[in-house]
C-alpha positions in Angstrom: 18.4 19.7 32.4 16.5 21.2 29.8 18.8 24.1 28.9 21.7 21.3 28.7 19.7 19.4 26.2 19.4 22.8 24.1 22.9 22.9 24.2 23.4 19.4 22.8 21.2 20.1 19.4 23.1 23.1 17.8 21.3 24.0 14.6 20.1 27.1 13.9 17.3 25.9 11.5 15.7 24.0 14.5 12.2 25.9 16.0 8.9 26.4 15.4 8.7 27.7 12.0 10.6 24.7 10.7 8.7 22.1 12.4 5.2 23.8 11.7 6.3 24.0 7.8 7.5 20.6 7.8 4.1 19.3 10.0 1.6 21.6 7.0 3.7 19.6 4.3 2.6 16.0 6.0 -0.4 17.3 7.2 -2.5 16.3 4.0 -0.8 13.8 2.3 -0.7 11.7 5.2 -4.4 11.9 5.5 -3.8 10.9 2.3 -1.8 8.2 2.5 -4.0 6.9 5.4 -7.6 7.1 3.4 -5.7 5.2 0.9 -4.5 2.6 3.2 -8.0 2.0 4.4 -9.1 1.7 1.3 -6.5 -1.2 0.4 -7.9 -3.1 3.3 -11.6 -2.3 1.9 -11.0 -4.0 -1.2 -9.8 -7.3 0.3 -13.0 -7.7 1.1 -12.3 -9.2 4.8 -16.3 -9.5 5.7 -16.0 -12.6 3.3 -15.3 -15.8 4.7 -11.9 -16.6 4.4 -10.7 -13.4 3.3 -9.1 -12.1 6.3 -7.2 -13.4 9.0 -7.2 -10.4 11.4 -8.6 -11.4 15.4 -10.4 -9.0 16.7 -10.3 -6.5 13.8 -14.5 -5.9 13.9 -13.9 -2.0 15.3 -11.3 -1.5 13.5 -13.8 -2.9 10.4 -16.4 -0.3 11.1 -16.3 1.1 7.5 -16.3 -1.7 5.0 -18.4 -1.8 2.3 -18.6 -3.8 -0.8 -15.4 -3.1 -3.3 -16.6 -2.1 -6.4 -15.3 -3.6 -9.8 -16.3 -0.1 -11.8 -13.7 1.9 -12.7 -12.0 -1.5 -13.2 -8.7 0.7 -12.6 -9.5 1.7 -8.9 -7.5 -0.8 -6.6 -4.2 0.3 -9.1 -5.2 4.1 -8.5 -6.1 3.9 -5.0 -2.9 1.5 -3.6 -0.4 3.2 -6.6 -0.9 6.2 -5.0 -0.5 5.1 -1.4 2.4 3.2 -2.2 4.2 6.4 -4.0 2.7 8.7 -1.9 4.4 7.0 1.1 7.7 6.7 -0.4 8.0 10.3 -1.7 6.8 11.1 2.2 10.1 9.5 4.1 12.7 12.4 3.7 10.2 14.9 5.1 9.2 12.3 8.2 12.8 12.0 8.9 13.1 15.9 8.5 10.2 16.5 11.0 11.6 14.3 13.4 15.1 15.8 13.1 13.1 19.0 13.9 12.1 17.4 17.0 14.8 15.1 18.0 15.3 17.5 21.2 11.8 17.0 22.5 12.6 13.4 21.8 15.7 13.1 24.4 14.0 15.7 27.2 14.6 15.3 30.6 13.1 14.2 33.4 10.9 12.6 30.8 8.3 12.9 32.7 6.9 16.4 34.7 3.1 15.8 35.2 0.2 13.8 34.4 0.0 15.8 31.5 3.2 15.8 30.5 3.1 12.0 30.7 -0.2 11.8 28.8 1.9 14.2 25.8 4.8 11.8 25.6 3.0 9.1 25.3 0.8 10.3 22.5 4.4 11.4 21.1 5.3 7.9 21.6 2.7 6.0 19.9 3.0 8.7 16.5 6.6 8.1 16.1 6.4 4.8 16.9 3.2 4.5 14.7 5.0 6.2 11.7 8.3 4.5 12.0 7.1 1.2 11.9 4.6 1.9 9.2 7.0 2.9 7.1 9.5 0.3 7.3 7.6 -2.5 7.1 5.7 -1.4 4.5 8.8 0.0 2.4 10.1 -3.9 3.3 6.6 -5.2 1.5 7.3 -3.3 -1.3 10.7 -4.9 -1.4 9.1 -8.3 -0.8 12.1 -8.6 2.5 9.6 -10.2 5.1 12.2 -10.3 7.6 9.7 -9.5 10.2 8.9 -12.5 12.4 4.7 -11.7 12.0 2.3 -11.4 9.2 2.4 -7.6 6.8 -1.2 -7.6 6.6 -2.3 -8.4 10.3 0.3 -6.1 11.9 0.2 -3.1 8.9 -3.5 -2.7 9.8 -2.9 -3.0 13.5 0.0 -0.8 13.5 -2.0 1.6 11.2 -4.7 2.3 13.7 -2.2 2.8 16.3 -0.6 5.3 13.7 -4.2 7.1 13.1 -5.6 7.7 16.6 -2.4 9.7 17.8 -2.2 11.1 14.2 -5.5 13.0 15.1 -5.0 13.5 18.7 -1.5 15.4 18.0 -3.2 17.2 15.1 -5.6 18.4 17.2 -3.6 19.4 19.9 -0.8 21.0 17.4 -2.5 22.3 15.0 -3.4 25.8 16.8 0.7 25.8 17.4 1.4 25.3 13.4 -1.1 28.5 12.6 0.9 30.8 15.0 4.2 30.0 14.3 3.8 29.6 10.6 1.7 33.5 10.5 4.8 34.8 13.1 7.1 35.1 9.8 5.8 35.1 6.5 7.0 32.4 4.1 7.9 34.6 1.8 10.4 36.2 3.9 12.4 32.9 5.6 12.9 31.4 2.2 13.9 34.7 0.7 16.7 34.3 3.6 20.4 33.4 2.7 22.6 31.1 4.2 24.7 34.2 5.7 21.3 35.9 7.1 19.9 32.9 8.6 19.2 33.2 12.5 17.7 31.0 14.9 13.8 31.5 16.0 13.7 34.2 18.1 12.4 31.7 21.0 11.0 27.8 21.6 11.4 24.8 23.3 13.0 23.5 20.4 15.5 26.6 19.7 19.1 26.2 20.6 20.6 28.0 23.3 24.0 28.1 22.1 23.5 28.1 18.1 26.1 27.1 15.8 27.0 29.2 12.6 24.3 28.4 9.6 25.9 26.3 6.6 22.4 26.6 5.4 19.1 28.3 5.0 15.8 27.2 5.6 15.2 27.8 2.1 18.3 24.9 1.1 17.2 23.1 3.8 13.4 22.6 2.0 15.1 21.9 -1.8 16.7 19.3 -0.1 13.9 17.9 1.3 11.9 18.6 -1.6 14.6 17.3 -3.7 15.2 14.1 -2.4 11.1 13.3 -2.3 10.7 13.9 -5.7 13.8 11.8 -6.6 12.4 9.1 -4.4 9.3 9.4 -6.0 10.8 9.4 -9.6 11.8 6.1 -9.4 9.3 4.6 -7.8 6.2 5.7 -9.5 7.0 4.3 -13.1 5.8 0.8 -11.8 2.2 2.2 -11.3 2.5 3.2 -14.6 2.4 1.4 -18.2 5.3 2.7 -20.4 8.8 3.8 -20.7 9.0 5.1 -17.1 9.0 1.8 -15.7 12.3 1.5 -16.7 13.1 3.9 -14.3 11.4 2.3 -11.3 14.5 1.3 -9.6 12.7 0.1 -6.3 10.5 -2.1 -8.4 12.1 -5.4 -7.9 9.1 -7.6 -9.9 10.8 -5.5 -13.1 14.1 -7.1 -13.2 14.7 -9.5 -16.0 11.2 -10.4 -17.0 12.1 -11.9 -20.4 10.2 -10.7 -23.1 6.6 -11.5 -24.9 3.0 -10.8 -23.2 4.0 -12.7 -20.0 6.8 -10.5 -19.6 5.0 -8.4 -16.4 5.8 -8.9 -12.9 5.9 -12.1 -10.7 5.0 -12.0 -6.8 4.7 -15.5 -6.2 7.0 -17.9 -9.3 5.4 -21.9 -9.6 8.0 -23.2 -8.0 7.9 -21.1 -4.7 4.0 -22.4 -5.0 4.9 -26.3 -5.5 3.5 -26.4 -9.1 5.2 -28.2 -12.0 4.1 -28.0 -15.5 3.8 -32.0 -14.8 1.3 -31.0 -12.4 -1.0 -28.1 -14.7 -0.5 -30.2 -17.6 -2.7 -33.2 -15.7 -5.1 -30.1 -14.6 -8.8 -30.3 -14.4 -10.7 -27.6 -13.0 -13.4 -28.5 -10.7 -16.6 -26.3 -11.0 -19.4 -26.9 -7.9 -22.9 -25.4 -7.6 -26.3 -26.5 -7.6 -25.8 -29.0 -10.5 -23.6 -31.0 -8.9 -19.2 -31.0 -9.4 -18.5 -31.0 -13.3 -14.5 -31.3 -13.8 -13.4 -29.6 -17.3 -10.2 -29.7 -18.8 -8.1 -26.9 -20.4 -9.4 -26.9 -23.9 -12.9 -28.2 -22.9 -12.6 -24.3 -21.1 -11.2 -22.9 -24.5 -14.2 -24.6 -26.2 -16.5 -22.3 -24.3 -17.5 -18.7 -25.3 -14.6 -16.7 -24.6 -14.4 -12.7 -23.8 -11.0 -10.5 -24.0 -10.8 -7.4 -21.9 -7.7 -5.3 -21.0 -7.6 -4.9 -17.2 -4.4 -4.0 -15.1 -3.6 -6.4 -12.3 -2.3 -4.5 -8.8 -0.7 -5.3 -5.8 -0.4 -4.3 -2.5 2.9 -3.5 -3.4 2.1 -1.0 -5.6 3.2 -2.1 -8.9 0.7 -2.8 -11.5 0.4 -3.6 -15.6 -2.4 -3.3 -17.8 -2.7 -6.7 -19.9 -4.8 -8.1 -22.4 -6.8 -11.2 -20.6 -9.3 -13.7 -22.6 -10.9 -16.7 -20.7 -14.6 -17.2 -19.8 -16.5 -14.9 -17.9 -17.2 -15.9 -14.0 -20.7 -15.3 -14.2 -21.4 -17.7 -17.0 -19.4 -20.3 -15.4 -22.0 -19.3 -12.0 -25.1 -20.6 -14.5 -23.2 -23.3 -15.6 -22.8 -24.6 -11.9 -26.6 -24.1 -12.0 -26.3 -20.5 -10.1 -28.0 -17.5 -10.3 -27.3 -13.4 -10.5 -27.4 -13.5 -7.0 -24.4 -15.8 -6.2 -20.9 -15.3 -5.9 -17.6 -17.9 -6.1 -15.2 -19.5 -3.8 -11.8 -19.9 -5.9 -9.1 -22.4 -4.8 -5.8 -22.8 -6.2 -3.9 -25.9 -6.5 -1.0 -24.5 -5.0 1.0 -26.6 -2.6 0.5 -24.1 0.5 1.3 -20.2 1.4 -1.1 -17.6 2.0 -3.8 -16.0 -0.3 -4.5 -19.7 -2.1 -8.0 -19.2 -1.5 -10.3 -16.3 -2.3 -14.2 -15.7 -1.6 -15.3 -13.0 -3.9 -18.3 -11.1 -3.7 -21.2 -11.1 -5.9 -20.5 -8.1 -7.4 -17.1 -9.7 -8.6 -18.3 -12.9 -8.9 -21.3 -11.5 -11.9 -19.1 -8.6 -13.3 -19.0 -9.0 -16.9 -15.0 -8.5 -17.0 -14.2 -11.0 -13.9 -12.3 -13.9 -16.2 -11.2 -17.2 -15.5 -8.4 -16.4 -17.6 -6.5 -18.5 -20.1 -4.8 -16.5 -22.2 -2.8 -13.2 -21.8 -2.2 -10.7 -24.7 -2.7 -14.1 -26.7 -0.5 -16.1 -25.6 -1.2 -19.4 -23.2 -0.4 -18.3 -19.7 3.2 -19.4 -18.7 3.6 -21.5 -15.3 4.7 -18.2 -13.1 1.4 -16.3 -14.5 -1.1 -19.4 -13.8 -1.0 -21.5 -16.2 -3.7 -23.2 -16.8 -5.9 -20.7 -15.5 -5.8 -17.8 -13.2 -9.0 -15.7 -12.2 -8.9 -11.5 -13.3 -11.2 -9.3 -11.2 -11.5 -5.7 -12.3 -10.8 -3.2 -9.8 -9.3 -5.9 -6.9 -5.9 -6.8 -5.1 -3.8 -8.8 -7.6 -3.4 -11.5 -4.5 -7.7 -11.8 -5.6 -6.6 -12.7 -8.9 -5.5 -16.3 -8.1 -3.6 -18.4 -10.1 -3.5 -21.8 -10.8 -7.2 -22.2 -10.3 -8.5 -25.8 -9.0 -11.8 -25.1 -7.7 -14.8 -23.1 -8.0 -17.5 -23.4 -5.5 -20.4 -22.0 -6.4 -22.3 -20.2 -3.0 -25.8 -19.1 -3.1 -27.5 -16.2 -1.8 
């Protein structure tokens, strides 16, 4: 059965070198890509109440630790470059697993315990990376046509993804070293198309090769090739500047109109149920020790304001530095009648959807850039942005930076 498969998957380029260059060239951006992942998940805070949604998730939790707000550019370094990262990655998955496809389809599928215990590990990373992938390059797109939450089953689906990451690493890697030192690099991309020839032996060489119509060497540039294009026009929406008008898989970057509101828009006003009508009869409600004080727009504008420039970040992995001015979280904490050593509960007045309430920590509550913003690069807020008010965190998700702010709870120590 075996040597029939072999027959079935005629390349020449198929064996062990391949598949052990193609596994060193994930091997540590993928680590990458998962410490990076982890990370995201870090800085939504989830210990807070409220902040996270995921049953179960407290092993899977082991490693939080309170996001910082210093570099106030961290959450848009950290998720830009897991985002592009992960993007430039896909051609050379789908080349490993071409490299593979014949372990994939062998038969009997199953020979021994071992065996057994093999495929299944092979299982669960395929399976692991596949569906990482896509629903996370369907976030990006904002195409939830998954029947389940992103965040719950991307963080599930991503430990699933680590623990037979490391368990096939561990059992391959010793493979990788010995076929990579059995023919110098230098050598098989030196190769030509007309000189190519199969690995002298594997399970995943073919038995009955076909002619080469190309080398190893092509068959990297095209890999190569097509990551860096992917990651060309992806990247420029991490980025402030002219290369965001190449960031073709950016959809927030279509047709933003022009001015200092003219930045990307995950969730528009009316998607959230809010009418100018609505903001226009605003009053923000601020609770604490002191007792509920309600304050409208321009009583807000009447108190000391602060401008910072701070980029806002998604999980999508676009982000845009702005110019914000508002008044500082922390003074609106001692105006509640709080102290250093308390932190806010913000609530939009959004009509529903997810992420319309925030707890932030005290770190983010008392950082001197953290804004209840009112104005961007001087201009009032329009509806889509917040309007009347939105809160700015330095260093968090943009879904922390809520808009269209109707409470804030003050929550002591």
């Amino acid at each position: 059965m075996e040597i029939r498969e072999r027959t079935i998957w005629r390349s020449p380029l198929r064996g062990p070198w391949l598949t052990a260059a193609l596994g060193l060239a994930l091997l540590v951006p993928l680590v990458v890509v998962i410490v990076t992942g982890l990370l995201s998940y870090a800085a939504y805070e989830p210990n807070l109440p409220g902040n996270d949604a995921t049953p179960g998730k407290e092993l899977l939790g082991f490693y939080l630790f309170d996001w910082p707000t210093d570099p106030p550019w961290l959450y848009r370094l950290t998720q830009g470059a897991h985002v592009a990262l992960g993007i430039a990655l896909v051609p050379v998955v789908l080349a490993k697993l071409w490299s593979v496809i014949p372990k994939l389809f062998e038969l009997p599928p199953v020979r021994s315990i071992g065996h057994a215990l093999e495929r299944a590990s092979l299982l669960l990373l395929v399976g692991g990376i596949v569906f990482e992938f896509v629903t996370g390059i369907l976030n990006i797109q904002v195409f939830y046509v998954f029947p389940f939450s992103f965040y719950t089953a991307h963080l599930y689906g991503a430990w699933v993804f680590i623990g037979a990451f490391v368990a096939h690493v561990l059992l391959k890697f010793p493979t990788m070293v010995r076929s990579l030192r059995a023919r110098p690099v230098r050598e098989v991309l030196a190769t030509s198309t007309a000189d190519t020839r199969p690995d002298p032996d594997g399970p995943l060489v073919a038995t009955d090769p076909s002619p080469p119509t190309m080398s190893r060497r092509g068959a990297a540039a095209f890999v190569g090739a097509a990551s860096a294009t992917l990651f060309g026009l992806y990247v420029g929406q991490t980025l402030d500047g002219p290369l965001r008008r190449t960031a073709l898989f950016a959809p927030h970057d279509r047709d933003l109109g022009e001015g200092a509101n003219a930045f990307p828009v995950n969730k528009t006003a009316e998607t959230a149920g809010v009418t100018r009508a609505r903001a226009d009869a605003w009053r923000l409600e601020l609770a604490g020790p002191s007792g509920t004080q309600r304050f409208t727009r321009a009583d807000l504008a009447a108190l000391p304001q602060h401008t910072y420039d701070l980029p806002i970040a998604c999980v999508e992995g676009w982000s845009i530095s702005c110019t914000w001015t508002g008044v500082r979280l922390a003074d609106l904490v001692r105006l509640a009648g709080g102290s250093t050593q308390d932190r806010l509960f913000v609530e939009s007045f959004q009509a529903g959807g997810a992420f319309g309430q925030v707890s932030l920590s005290v770190g983010q509550s008392q950082a001197d850039e953290s804004l209840l913003a009112l104005f961007v690069g001087g201009e009032e807020l329009s509806l889509d942005h917040g309007y009347p008010a939105r809160t700015i965190i330095p260093a968090a998700p943009g879904v922390h930076a809520t808009k269209w702010v109707g409470r804030l709870t003050v929550v002591t120590a």
